[in-house]
Structures are given as structure tokens and as C-alpha cells.
C-alpha positions in Angstrom: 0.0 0.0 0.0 1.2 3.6 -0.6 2.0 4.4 3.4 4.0 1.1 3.9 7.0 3.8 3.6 9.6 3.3 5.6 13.5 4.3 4.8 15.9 1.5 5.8 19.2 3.0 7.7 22.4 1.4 8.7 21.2 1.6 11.9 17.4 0.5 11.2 14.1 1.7 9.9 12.9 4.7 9.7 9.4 6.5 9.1 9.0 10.3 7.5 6.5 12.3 8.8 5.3 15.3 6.6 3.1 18.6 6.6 2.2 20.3 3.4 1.3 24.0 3.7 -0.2 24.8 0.6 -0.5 28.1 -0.8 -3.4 28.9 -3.1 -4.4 31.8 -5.1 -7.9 33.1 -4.5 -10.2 33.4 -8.0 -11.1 36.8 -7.8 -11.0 39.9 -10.2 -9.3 42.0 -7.8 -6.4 41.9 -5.3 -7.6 41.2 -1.3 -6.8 44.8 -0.2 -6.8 46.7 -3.4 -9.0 47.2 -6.7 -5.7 46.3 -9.4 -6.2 43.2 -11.3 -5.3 39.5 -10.7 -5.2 38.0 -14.4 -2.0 35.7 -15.0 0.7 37.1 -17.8 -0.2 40.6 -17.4 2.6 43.1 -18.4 5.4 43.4 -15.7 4.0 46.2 -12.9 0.6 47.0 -14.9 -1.3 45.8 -12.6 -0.4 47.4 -9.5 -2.3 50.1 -7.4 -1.1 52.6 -4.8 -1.8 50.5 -1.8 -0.1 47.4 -3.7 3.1 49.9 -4.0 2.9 50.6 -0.4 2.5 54.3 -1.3 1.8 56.7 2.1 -1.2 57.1 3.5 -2.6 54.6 1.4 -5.1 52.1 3.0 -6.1 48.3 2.8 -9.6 47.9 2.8 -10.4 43.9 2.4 -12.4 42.3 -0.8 -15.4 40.6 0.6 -15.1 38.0 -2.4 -11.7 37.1 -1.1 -13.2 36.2 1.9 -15.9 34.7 0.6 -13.6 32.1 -1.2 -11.8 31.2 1.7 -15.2 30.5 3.6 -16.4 28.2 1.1 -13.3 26.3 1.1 -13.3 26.1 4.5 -16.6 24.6 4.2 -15.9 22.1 2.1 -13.3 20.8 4.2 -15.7 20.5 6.7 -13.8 23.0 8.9 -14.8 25.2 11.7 -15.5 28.6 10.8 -14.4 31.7 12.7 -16.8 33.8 13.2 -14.1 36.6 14.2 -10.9 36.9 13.0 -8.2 39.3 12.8 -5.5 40.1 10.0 -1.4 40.4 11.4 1.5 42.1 10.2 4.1 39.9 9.5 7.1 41.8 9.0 10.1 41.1 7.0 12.4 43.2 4.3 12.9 42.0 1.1 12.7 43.7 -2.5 9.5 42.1 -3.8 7.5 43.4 -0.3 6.8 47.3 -0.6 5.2 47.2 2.5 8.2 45.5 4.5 5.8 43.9 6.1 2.8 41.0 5.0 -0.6 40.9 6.0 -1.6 37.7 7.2 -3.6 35.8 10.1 -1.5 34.4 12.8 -3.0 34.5 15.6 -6.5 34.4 15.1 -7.5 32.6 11.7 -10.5 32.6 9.6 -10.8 29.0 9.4 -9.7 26.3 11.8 -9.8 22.9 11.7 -11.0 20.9 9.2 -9.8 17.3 7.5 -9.0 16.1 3.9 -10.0 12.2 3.8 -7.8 10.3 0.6 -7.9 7.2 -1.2 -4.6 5.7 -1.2 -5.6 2.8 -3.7 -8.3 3.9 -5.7 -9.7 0.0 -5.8 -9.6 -0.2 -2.2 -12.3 1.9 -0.5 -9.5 0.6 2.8 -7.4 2.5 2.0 -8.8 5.7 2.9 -6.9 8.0 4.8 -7.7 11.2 6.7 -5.4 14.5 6.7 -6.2 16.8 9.8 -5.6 20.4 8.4 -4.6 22.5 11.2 -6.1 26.1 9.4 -6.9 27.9 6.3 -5.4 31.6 7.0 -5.8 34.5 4.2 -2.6 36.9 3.3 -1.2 38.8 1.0 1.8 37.5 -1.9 4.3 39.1 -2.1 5.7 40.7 -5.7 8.1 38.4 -8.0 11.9 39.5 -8.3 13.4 38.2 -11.7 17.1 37.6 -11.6 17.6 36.8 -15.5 16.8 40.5 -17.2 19.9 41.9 -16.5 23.5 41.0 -16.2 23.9 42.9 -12.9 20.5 44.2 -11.7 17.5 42.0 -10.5 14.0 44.1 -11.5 11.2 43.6 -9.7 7.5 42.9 -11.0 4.6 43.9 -8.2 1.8 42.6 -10.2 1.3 39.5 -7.4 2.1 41.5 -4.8 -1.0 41.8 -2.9 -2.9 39.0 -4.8 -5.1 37.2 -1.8 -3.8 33.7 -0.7 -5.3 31.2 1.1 -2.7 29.3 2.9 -4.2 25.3 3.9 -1.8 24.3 6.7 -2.0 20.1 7.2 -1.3 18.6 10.6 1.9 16.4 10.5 -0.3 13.6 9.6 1.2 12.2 6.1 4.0 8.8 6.5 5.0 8.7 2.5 5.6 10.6 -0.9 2.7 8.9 -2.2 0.3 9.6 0.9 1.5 13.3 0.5 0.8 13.0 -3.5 -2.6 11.8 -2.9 -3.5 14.7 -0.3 -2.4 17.5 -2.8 -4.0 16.1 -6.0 -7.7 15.9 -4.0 -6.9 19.4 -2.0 -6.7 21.0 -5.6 -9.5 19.0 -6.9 -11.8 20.3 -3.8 -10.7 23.8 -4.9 -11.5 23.6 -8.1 -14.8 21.8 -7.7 -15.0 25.0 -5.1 -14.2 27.4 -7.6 -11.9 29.1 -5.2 -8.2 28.8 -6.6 -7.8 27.3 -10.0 -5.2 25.0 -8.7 -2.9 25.7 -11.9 0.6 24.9 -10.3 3.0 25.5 -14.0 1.3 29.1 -13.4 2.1 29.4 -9.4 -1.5 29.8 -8.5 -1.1 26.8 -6.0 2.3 25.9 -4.6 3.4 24.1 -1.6 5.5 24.4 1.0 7.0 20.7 2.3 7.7 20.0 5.9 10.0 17.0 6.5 11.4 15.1 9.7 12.5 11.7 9.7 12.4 9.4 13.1 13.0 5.8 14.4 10.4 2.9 13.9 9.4 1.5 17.2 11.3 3.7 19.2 10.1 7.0 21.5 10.4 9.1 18.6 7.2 7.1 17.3 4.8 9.4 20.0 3.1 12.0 18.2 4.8 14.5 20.7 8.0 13.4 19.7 8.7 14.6 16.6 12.5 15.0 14.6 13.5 18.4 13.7 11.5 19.2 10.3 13.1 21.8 7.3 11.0 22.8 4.9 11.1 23.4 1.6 9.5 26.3 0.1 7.2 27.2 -3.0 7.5 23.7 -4.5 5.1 23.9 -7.9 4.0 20.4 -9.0 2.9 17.2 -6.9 5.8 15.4 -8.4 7.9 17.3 -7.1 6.6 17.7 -4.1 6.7 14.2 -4.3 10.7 14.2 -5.1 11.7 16.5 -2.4 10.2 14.2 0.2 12.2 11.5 -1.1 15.4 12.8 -1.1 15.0 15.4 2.2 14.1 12.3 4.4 16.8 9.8 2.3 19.5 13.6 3.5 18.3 13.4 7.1 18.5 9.5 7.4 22.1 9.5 6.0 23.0 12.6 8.4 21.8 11.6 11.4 23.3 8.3 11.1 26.5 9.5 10.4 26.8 11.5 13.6 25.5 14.7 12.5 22.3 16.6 13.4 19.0 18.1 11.0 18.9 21.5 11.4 16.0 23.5 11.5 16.0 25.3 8.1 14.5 26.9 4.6 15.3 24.7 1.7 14.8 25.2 -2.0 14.6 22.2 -4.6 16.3 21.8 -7.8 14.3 19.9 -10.3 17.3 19.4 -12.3 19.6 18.0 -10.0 16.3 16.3 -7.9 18.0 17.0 -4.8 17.2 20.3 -2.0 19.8 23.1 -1.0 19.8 25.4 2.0 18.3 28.8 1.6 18.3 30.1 5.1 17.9 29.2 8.7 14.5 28.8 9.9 12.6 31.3 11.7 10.2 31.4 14.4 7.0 33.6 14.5 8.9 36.0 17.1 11.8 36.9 14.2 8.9 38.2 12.4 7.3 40.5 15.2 3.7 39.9 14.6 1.4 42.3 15.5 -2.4 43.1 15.0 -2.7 45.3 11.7 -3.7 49.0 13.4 -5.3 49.6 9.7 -7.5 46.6 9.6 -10.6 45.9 12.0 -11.7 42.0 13.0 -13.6 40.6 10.3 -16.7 39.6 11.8 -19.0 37.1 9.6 -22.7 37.3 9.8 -25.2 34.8 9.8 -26.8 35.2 6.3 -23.4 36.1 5.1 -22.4 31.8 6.2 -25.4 30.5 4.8 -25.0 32.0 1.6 -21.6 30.8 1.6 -23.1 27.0 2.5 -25.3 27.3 -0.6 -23.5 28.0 -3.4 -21.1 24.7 -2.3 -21.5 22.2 -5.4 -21.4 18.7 -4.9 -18.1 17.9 -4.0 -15.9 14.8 -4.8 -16.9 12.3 -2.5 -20.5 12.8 -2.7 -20.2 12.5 -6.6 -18.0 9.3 -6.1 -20.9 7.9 -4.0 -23.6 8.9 -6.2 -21.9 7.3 -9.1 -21.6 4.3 -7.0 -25.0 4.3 -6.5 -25.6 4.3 -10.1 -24.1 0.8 -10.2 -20.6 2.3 -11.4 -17.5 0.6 -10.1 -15.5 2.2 -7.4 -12.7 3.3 -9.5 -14.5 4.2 -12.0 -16.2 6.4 -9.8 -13.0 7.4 -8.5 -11.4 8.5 -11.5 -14.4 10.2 -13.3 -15.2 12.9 -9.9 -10.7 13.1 -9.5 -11.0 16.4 -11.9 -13.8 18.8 -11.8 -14.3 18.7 -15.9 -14.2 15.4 -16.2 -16.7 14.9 -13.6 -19.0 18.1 -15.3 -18.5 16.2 -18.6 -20.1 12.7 -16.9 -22.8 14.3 -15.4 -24.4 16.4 -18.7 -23.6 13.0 -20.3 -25.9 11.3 -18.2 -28.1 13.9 -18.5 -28.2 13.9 -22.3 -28.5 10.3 -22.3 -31.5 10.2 -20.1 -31.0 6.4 -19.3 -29.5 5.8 -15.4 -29.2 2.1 -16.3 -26.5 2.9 -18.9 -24.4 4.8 -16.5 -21.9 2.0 -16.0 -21.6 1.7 -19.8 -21.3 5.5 -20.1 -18.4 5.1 -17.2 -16.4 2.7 -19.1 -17.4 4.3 -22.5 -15.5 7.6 -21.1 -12.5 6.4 -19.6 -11.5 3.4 -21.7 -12.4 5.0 -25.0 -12.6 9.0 -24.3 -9.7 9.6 -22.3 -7.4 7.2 -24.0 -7.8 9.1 -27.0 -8.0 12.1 -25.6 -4.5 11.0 -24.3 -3.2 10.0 -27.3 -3.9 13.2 -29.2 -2.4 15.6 -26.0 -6.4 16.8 -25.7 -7.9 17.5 -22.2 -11.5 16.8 -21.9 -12.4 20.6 -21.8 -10.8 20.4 -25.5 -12.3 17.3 -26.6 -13.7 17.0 -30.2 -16.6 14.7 -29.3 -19.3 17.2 -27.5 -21.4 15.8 -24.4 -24.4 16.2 -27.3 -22.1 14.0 -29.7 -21.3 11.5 -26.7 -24.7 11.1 -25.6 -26.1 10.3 -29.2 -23.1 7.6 -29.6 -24.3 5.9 -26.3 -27.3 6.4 -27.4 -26.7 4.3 -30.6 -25.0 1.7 -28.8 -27.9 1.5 -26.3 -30.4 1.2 -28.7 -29.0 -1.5 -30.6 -28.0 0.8 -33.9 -24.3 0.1 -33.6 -22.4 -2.3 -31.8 -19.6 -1.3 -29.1 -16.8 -2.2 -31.7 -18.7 0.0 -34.3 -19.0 2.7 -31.7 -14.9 2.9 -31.1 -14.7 3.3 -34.9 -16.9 6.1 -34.9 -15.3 7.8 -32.0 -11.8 7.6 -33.8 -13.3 9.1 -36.8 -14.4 12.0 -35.0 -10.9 12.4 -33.2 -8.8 11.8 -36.5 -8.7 15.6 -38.2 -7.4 13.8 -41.0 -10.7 11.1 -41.2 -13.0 13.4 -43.3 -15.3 12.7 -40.0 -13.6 15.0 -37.8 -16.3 16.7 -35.4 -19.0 14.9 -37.2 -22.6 13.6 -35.3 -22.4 10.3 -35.0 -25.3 9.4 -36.6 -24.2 11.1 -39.7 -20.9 9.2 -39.4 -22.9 5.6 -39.1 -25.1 6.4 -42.3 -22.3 7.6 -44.2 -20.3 5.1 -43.7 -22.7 2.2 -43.4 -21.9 1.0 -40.2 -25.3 0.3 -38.3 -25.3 -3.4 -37.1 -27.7 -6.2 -38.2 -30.1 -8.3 -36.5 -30.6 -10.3 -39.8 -30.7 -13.8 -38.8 -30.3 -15.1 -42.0 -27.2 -13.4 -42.7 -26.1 -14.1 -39.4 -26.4 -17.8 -39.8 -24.9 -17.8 -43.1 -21.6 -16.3 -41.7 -21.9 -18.7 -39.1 -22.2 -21.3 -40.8 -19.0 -20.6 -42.5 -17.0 -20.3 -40.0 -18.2 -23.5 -38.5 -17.5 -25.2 -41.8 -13.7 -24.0 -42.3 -12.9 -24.5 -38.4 -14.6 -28.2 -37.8 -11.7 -29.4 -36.0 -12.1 -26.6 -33.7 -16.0 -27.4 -33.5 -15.1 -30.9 -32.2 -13.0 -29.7 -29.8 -15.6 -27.2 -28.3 -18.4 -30.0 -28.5 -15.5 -32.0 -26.7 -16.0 -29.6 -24.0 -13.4 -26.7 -24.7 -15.8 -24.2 -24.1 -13.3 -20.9 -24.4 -13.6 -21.8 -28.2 -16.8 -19.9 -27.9 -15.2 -16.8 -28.5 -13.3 -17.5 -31.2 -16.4 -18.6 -33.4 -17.6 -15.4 -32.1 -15.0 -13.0 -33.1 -14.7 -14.9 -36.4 -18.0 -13.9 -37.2 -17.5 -10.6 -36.2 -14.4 -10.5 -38.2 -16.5 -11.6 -41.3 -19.5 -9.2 -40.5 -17.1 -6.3 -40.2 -18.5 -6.1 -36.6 -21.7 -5.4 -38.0 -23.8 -8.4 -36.3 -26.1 -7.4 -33.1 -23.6 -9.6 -30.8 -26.7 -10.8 -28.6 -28.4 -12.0 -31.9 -25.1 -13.6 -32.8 -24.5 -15.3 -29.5 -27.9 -16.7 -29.7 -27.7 -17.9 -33.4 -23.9 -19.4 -32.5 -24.9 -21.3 -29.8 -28.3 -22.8 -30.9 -26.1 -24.0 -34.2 -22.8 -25.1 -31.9 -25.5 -27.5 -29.4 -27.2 -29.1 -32.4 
């Protein structure tokens, strides 16, 4: 299973514990204490206000949808909501913070605890696992410096400075890269299903912070209390790598500690090209940073109808989709797979609702993972890009369902409206069977005929079935097919070949 992780020492076995502190970029049109604009690849600094540039006597005042995003996220993590909270200066000096200082929540949160429950095997509904997150604070980012522009300057671009972030602290709770994998891919999914952060890591609208500490199996280190001295490596921007850097950071404190040396409490970067993490700076506590309540911001204080609007406009979220799908006589992974992105899932459901037949929905489910997504795959698509409309899907099902095509034909069909080269490209697949001539028979007689054929060229084969080698079934079967151009209604086929096989 994914947590059987242990890392084995010269000196014995060791477990990894891990905290993620994910930082996530609010969906909203403006930034959480000014007006300027939050859309990605803007210009360098053209989107950057007064209060962004730290200019005097400018003001924060807070964006209620900012706060609003976080709520709902908070919700849907089933986590306890603060009715009061207060924001914190967090100071620090460094060129990309105008301020010299960040607004944050230390102290007193907007969200507290909530939990993130995972599927380590997707098979396995056993293998669940439940993430404790410790807190969902808001703050402010910070601007971007960028080194490469000059030989001897560094320039700086504002246009994220001041861009709201929701930072989703986990408890120490993950024992493995994979465990740790599995926690980030459903935390985006929840926020995009949310429609809080839109979970794009390439773009830096979610990155994650990884905190590592290795410490003996079976000895005292094992109590939860007990816990090895962690680093942490910052603004890590894909779940493989966030993967990677757990590997190797608790492989570097293994080896060290073993050798007689001792972790030390520290910032860490990663390289992706080298796979391996470098020091970027000793650690600091919240005192280096002298938080203190903002003097220009008041408590936030959240009102009743202010919550329950923010409960209502939840969707259905992951694991109540998952369940419903089960319901609907889809297979766990399945299930599983179909609610893992929030398009896919949106996809499935107007599918079903196009097809307007809840008995089909296991067909549907294999129909759009097996067939869909491979070739989605295979041609670099996503399923927001795909060729084959939710109108064009259902009407294929719908064909298969009724009997009009078979679910070999159906493939054939789908390929031709996936190949831009097939002349079909786009096409209704209706239009695609008619033109091409592809609706399956029921025709008995030319059924048996084919049959009949097949039996006659294969009769050593027909002995040996009649002998009882039953698997010969399916060749006959395929044979036919084969012959038919996979045009034969298979249940009218199967009936017809087995009537003529037991006389």
C-alpha cells in the first residue's frame, strides 16, 4: 500500500512524517486589499495600485469576495469557521515586499480545523486516509523578483504583490511521498470543484511548501509529541515534485543523522534538475517576524446570512459525486477516477443527463474512460478540449444502447471524429454511421450464413468445443464478427452461434 514507507538506515528503519502548507491563489478579479487586477501574464507592474506599492497614507480595505472564497473552502473541508478573526503584520524586508511587512492571520484565523479524507488505492475503498488540516489563513503575496533580465540588476515585478492567498496548513499527519501526493492532487480538486483557486501549479497559482522530519520505527520518537527536527522546503510547484523533495530530504536526514551529524531547522529550496534540495536560510520562528495586529484593519466579523450563503453556493463535491456514481451501479474506480478532476466529472454528469437512461451509466463510465480519455490521451487533448461534444457522446451511447451500432462500431466512430485527417472529424455520430454504413444487423439469416462458414472451415475446432473446450466460444464469435465487419447485433449472434454449436 502507498504508506508502507519506511526508509531503511544502517542503523534500522525509519518513518518520514510530513506537513504540506499549501499556498493557493484566490479566484477573484481583484487583489484582497486593493482594486488592481489578478489576471496571469499581465505586463510586468501594470497591474499594481497605490496601496499594492505601499505608497503613504494609502489604506487596505479587504475584498469581501476574497473572503468569501476562503469560507467556502473552509466549508468544504468541513472545517470550523471563525466567526471573528483578525489580520497580522508579519514583518520582514525584502525587495518584492513594498510594505516591508505581510498581511496575514496568525494569531487568530478565519478557518480552523477541518480534515482532507484520501484514497490511497483507488480499488480499495480501505485504504482511505484522513489528513487533519490544522487552518486555512488569508494573506497577501508578495511581488516576484526576476534575476535573468539583467546582467547585474535584479528588477522587480509587483503585479502579485498583494494577490489574496489562502494558505491550507495540514497537521503532520502524512507517512510517505505517495500519501503526501494523494493529499495534494484531492486538496486541488476540492478547490477547483469550489471554484476558489484554479489549482494551476506551471502558473504558481497553488504551490506548496513541504515540511520533512524523519524518526525511528518502534522507538520513542514514534509518539506523536515526539517529533525529529523538520526543514521545509519552500514554493514547490507540481505534486511530483513535491513528491521528489520528500524523497530525497528524508533519504539527506537518514544518512546525516546516522553519520553522527544533526538536522537542522531550516529553509530549503529544490532543484528539479539535480532532484535533490539546497539550503536557503535558517529557519525562523513567529517572534523573528514581530507579529502584531494590523492597526489599519478591523476583526472581520461574519454574519449569519453572510455563512449560509456561503453554504449554498457549495456544489457537490468529490466524495458525494464518487458515492452517487456508485449508486448508479458504477464501479468504485471508476467512480473514483471520473469525480478526480472537476471537468471530467461536469462532462459525466451532462452526459448522463443527455442520455437520459440511469441504467447505462456503468456503460457510459467505461465508454469515457477506456475509449474518451485514451484518445484524448493520445492526441495531448484534455476533456475541456475534446472534439466529441457531451451532445455527440450522448447520441453515440445512445446508438449503442439502442442497438443501432455495436460497441466495436461505436470505437470506430469515435476515432473518426478524433482523426482531423478522417474526413469525419467533429462529425454527429449518426451522420458518421449512415455515411459510412456502419449500423449493425439483426438479420438472422445473414447471421447464420456467416456462421455457418466459420463452422465449416474451423470443424476441427467445433469438435474440440463440443468435446467440452468451451473458451472456443469466443473465437467462433470474433470470427464472425471478423467476417460481419462487426456489423452483427452480438446478442443475436451469440444466440444464433450457440443454438447452431449445441445441435
Amino acid at each position: 500500500m502507498v504508506n508502507d514507507y519506511r526508509i531503511q538506515g544502517d542503523t534500522g528503519e525509519w518513518e518520514v512524517v510530513i506537513g504540506l502548507e499549501v499556498h493557493a491563489q484566490v479566484v477573484s478579479n481583484a487583489k484582497l486589499f486593493s482594486g488592481a487586477a489578478t489576471a496571469f501574464g499581465a505586463e510586468p507592474n501594470t497591474q499594481v495600485s497605490l496601496v499594492d506599492a505601499a505608497m503613504p497614507g494609502m489604506l487596505p480595505v479587504p475584498n469581501r469576495e476574497c473572503i468569501r472564497q476562503a469560507v467556502r473552502t473552509g466549508m468544504a473541508i468541513d472545517a470550523k469557521i471563525n466567526r471573528w478573526s483578525r489580520f497580522d503584520r508579519k514583518n520582514y524586508f525584502y525587495a518584492d515586499l513594498p510594505q516591508g511587512y505581510q498581511i496575514s492571520q496568525l494569531y487568530h484565523p478565519l478557518v480552523g480545523e477541518g480534515a482532507v479524507t484520501v484514497l490511497l488505492d483507488e480499488k480499495d475503498e480501505g485504504s482511505a486516509r484522513t489528513i487533519g488540516v490544522e487552518r486555512i489563513h488569508v494573506e497577501q503575496d508578495a511581488g516576484k523578483l526576476m534575476h535573468d533580465q539583467h546582467p547585474t540588476m535584479s528588477y522587480v515585478d509587483l503585479n502579485r504583490s498583494g494577490v489574496a492567498l489562502m494558505e491550507i496548513v495540514s497537521r503532520p499527519d502524512m507517512r510517505s511521498p505517495g500519501e503526501a501526493g494523494a493529499y495534494l492532487r484531492k486538496l486541488r480538486a476540492i478547490l477547483r470543484y469550489v471554484g476558489s483557486c484554479d489549482g494551476n501549479m506551471e502558473e504558481g497559482s497553488m504551490r506548496a511548501d513541504v515540511n520533512v522530519s524523519v524518526r525511528r520505527v518502534g522507538g520513542p520518537g514514534e509518539k506523536e509529541a515526539e517529533l525529529g527536527t523538520r526543514t521545509e522546503t519552500k514554493n514547490v510547484n507540481s505534486v511530483r515534485f513535491v513528491m521528489a523533495v520528500i524523497e530525497h530530504e528524508a533519504r539527506r536526514q537518514v544518512e546525516l543523522i546516522e553519520e553522527g551529524g544533526a538536522v537542522a531547522q531550516e529553509t530549503r529550496l529544490f532543484d528539479p534538475d539535480k532532484g535533490v534540495t539546497r539550503t536557503l536560510r535558517s529557519k525562523e520562528d513567529a517572534h523573528d517576524y514581530r507579529y502584531f495586529p494590523d492597526p489599519d484593519l478591523l476583526p472581520l466579523e461574519l454574519e449569519d446570512e453572510f455563512l449560509a450563503a456561503c453554504r449554498a453556493s457549495l456544489p457537490e463535491l468529490p466524495d458525494a459525486k464518487r458515492k452517487r456514481y456508485e449508486g448508479l451501479g458504477i464501479t468504485a474506480y471508476n467512480a473514483a477516477v471520473l469525480t478526480a478532476d472537476v471537468e471530467s466529472a461536469n462532462y459525466f454528469d451532462n452526459l448522463l443527463d443527455g442520455l437520459q437512461r440511469p441504467e447505462f451509466a456503468p456503460d457510459a463510465a467505461n465508454w469515457v474512460i477506456s475509449e474518451l480519455f485514451g484518445m484524448l490521451n493520445r492526441t495531448g487533448r484534455d476533456i475541456s478540449k475534446s472534439p466529441i461534444s457531451v451532445r455527440q457522446a450522448a447520441e453515440l451511447l445512445s446508438l449503442i444502447a439502442d442497438g443501432t451500432i455495436s460497441k466495436t462500431i461505436a470505437k470506430q466512430v469515435s476515432e473518426l471524429m478524433l482523426d482531423e485527417n478522417s474526413g469525419h472529424f467533429g462529425d454527429d455520430p449518426t451522420r458518421i454511421v449512415e455515411t459510412r454504413g456502419l449500423k449493425q444487423t439483426s438479420d438472422t439469416g445473414q447471421i447464420d450464413a456467416r456462421i455457418d462458414e466459420i463452422l465449416a472451415a474451423n470443424t476441427d475446432k467445433v469438435a474440440q468445443y463440443k468435446a467440452g473446450k468451451e473458451a472456443l466460444f469466443g473465437f467462433f464469435v470474433g470470427q464472425t464478427m471478423k467476417a460481419m465487419a462487426g456489423k452483427a447485433n452480438p446478442a443475436v449472434l451469440n444466440e444464433r452461434l450457440r443454438a447452431k454449436l449445441a445441435a
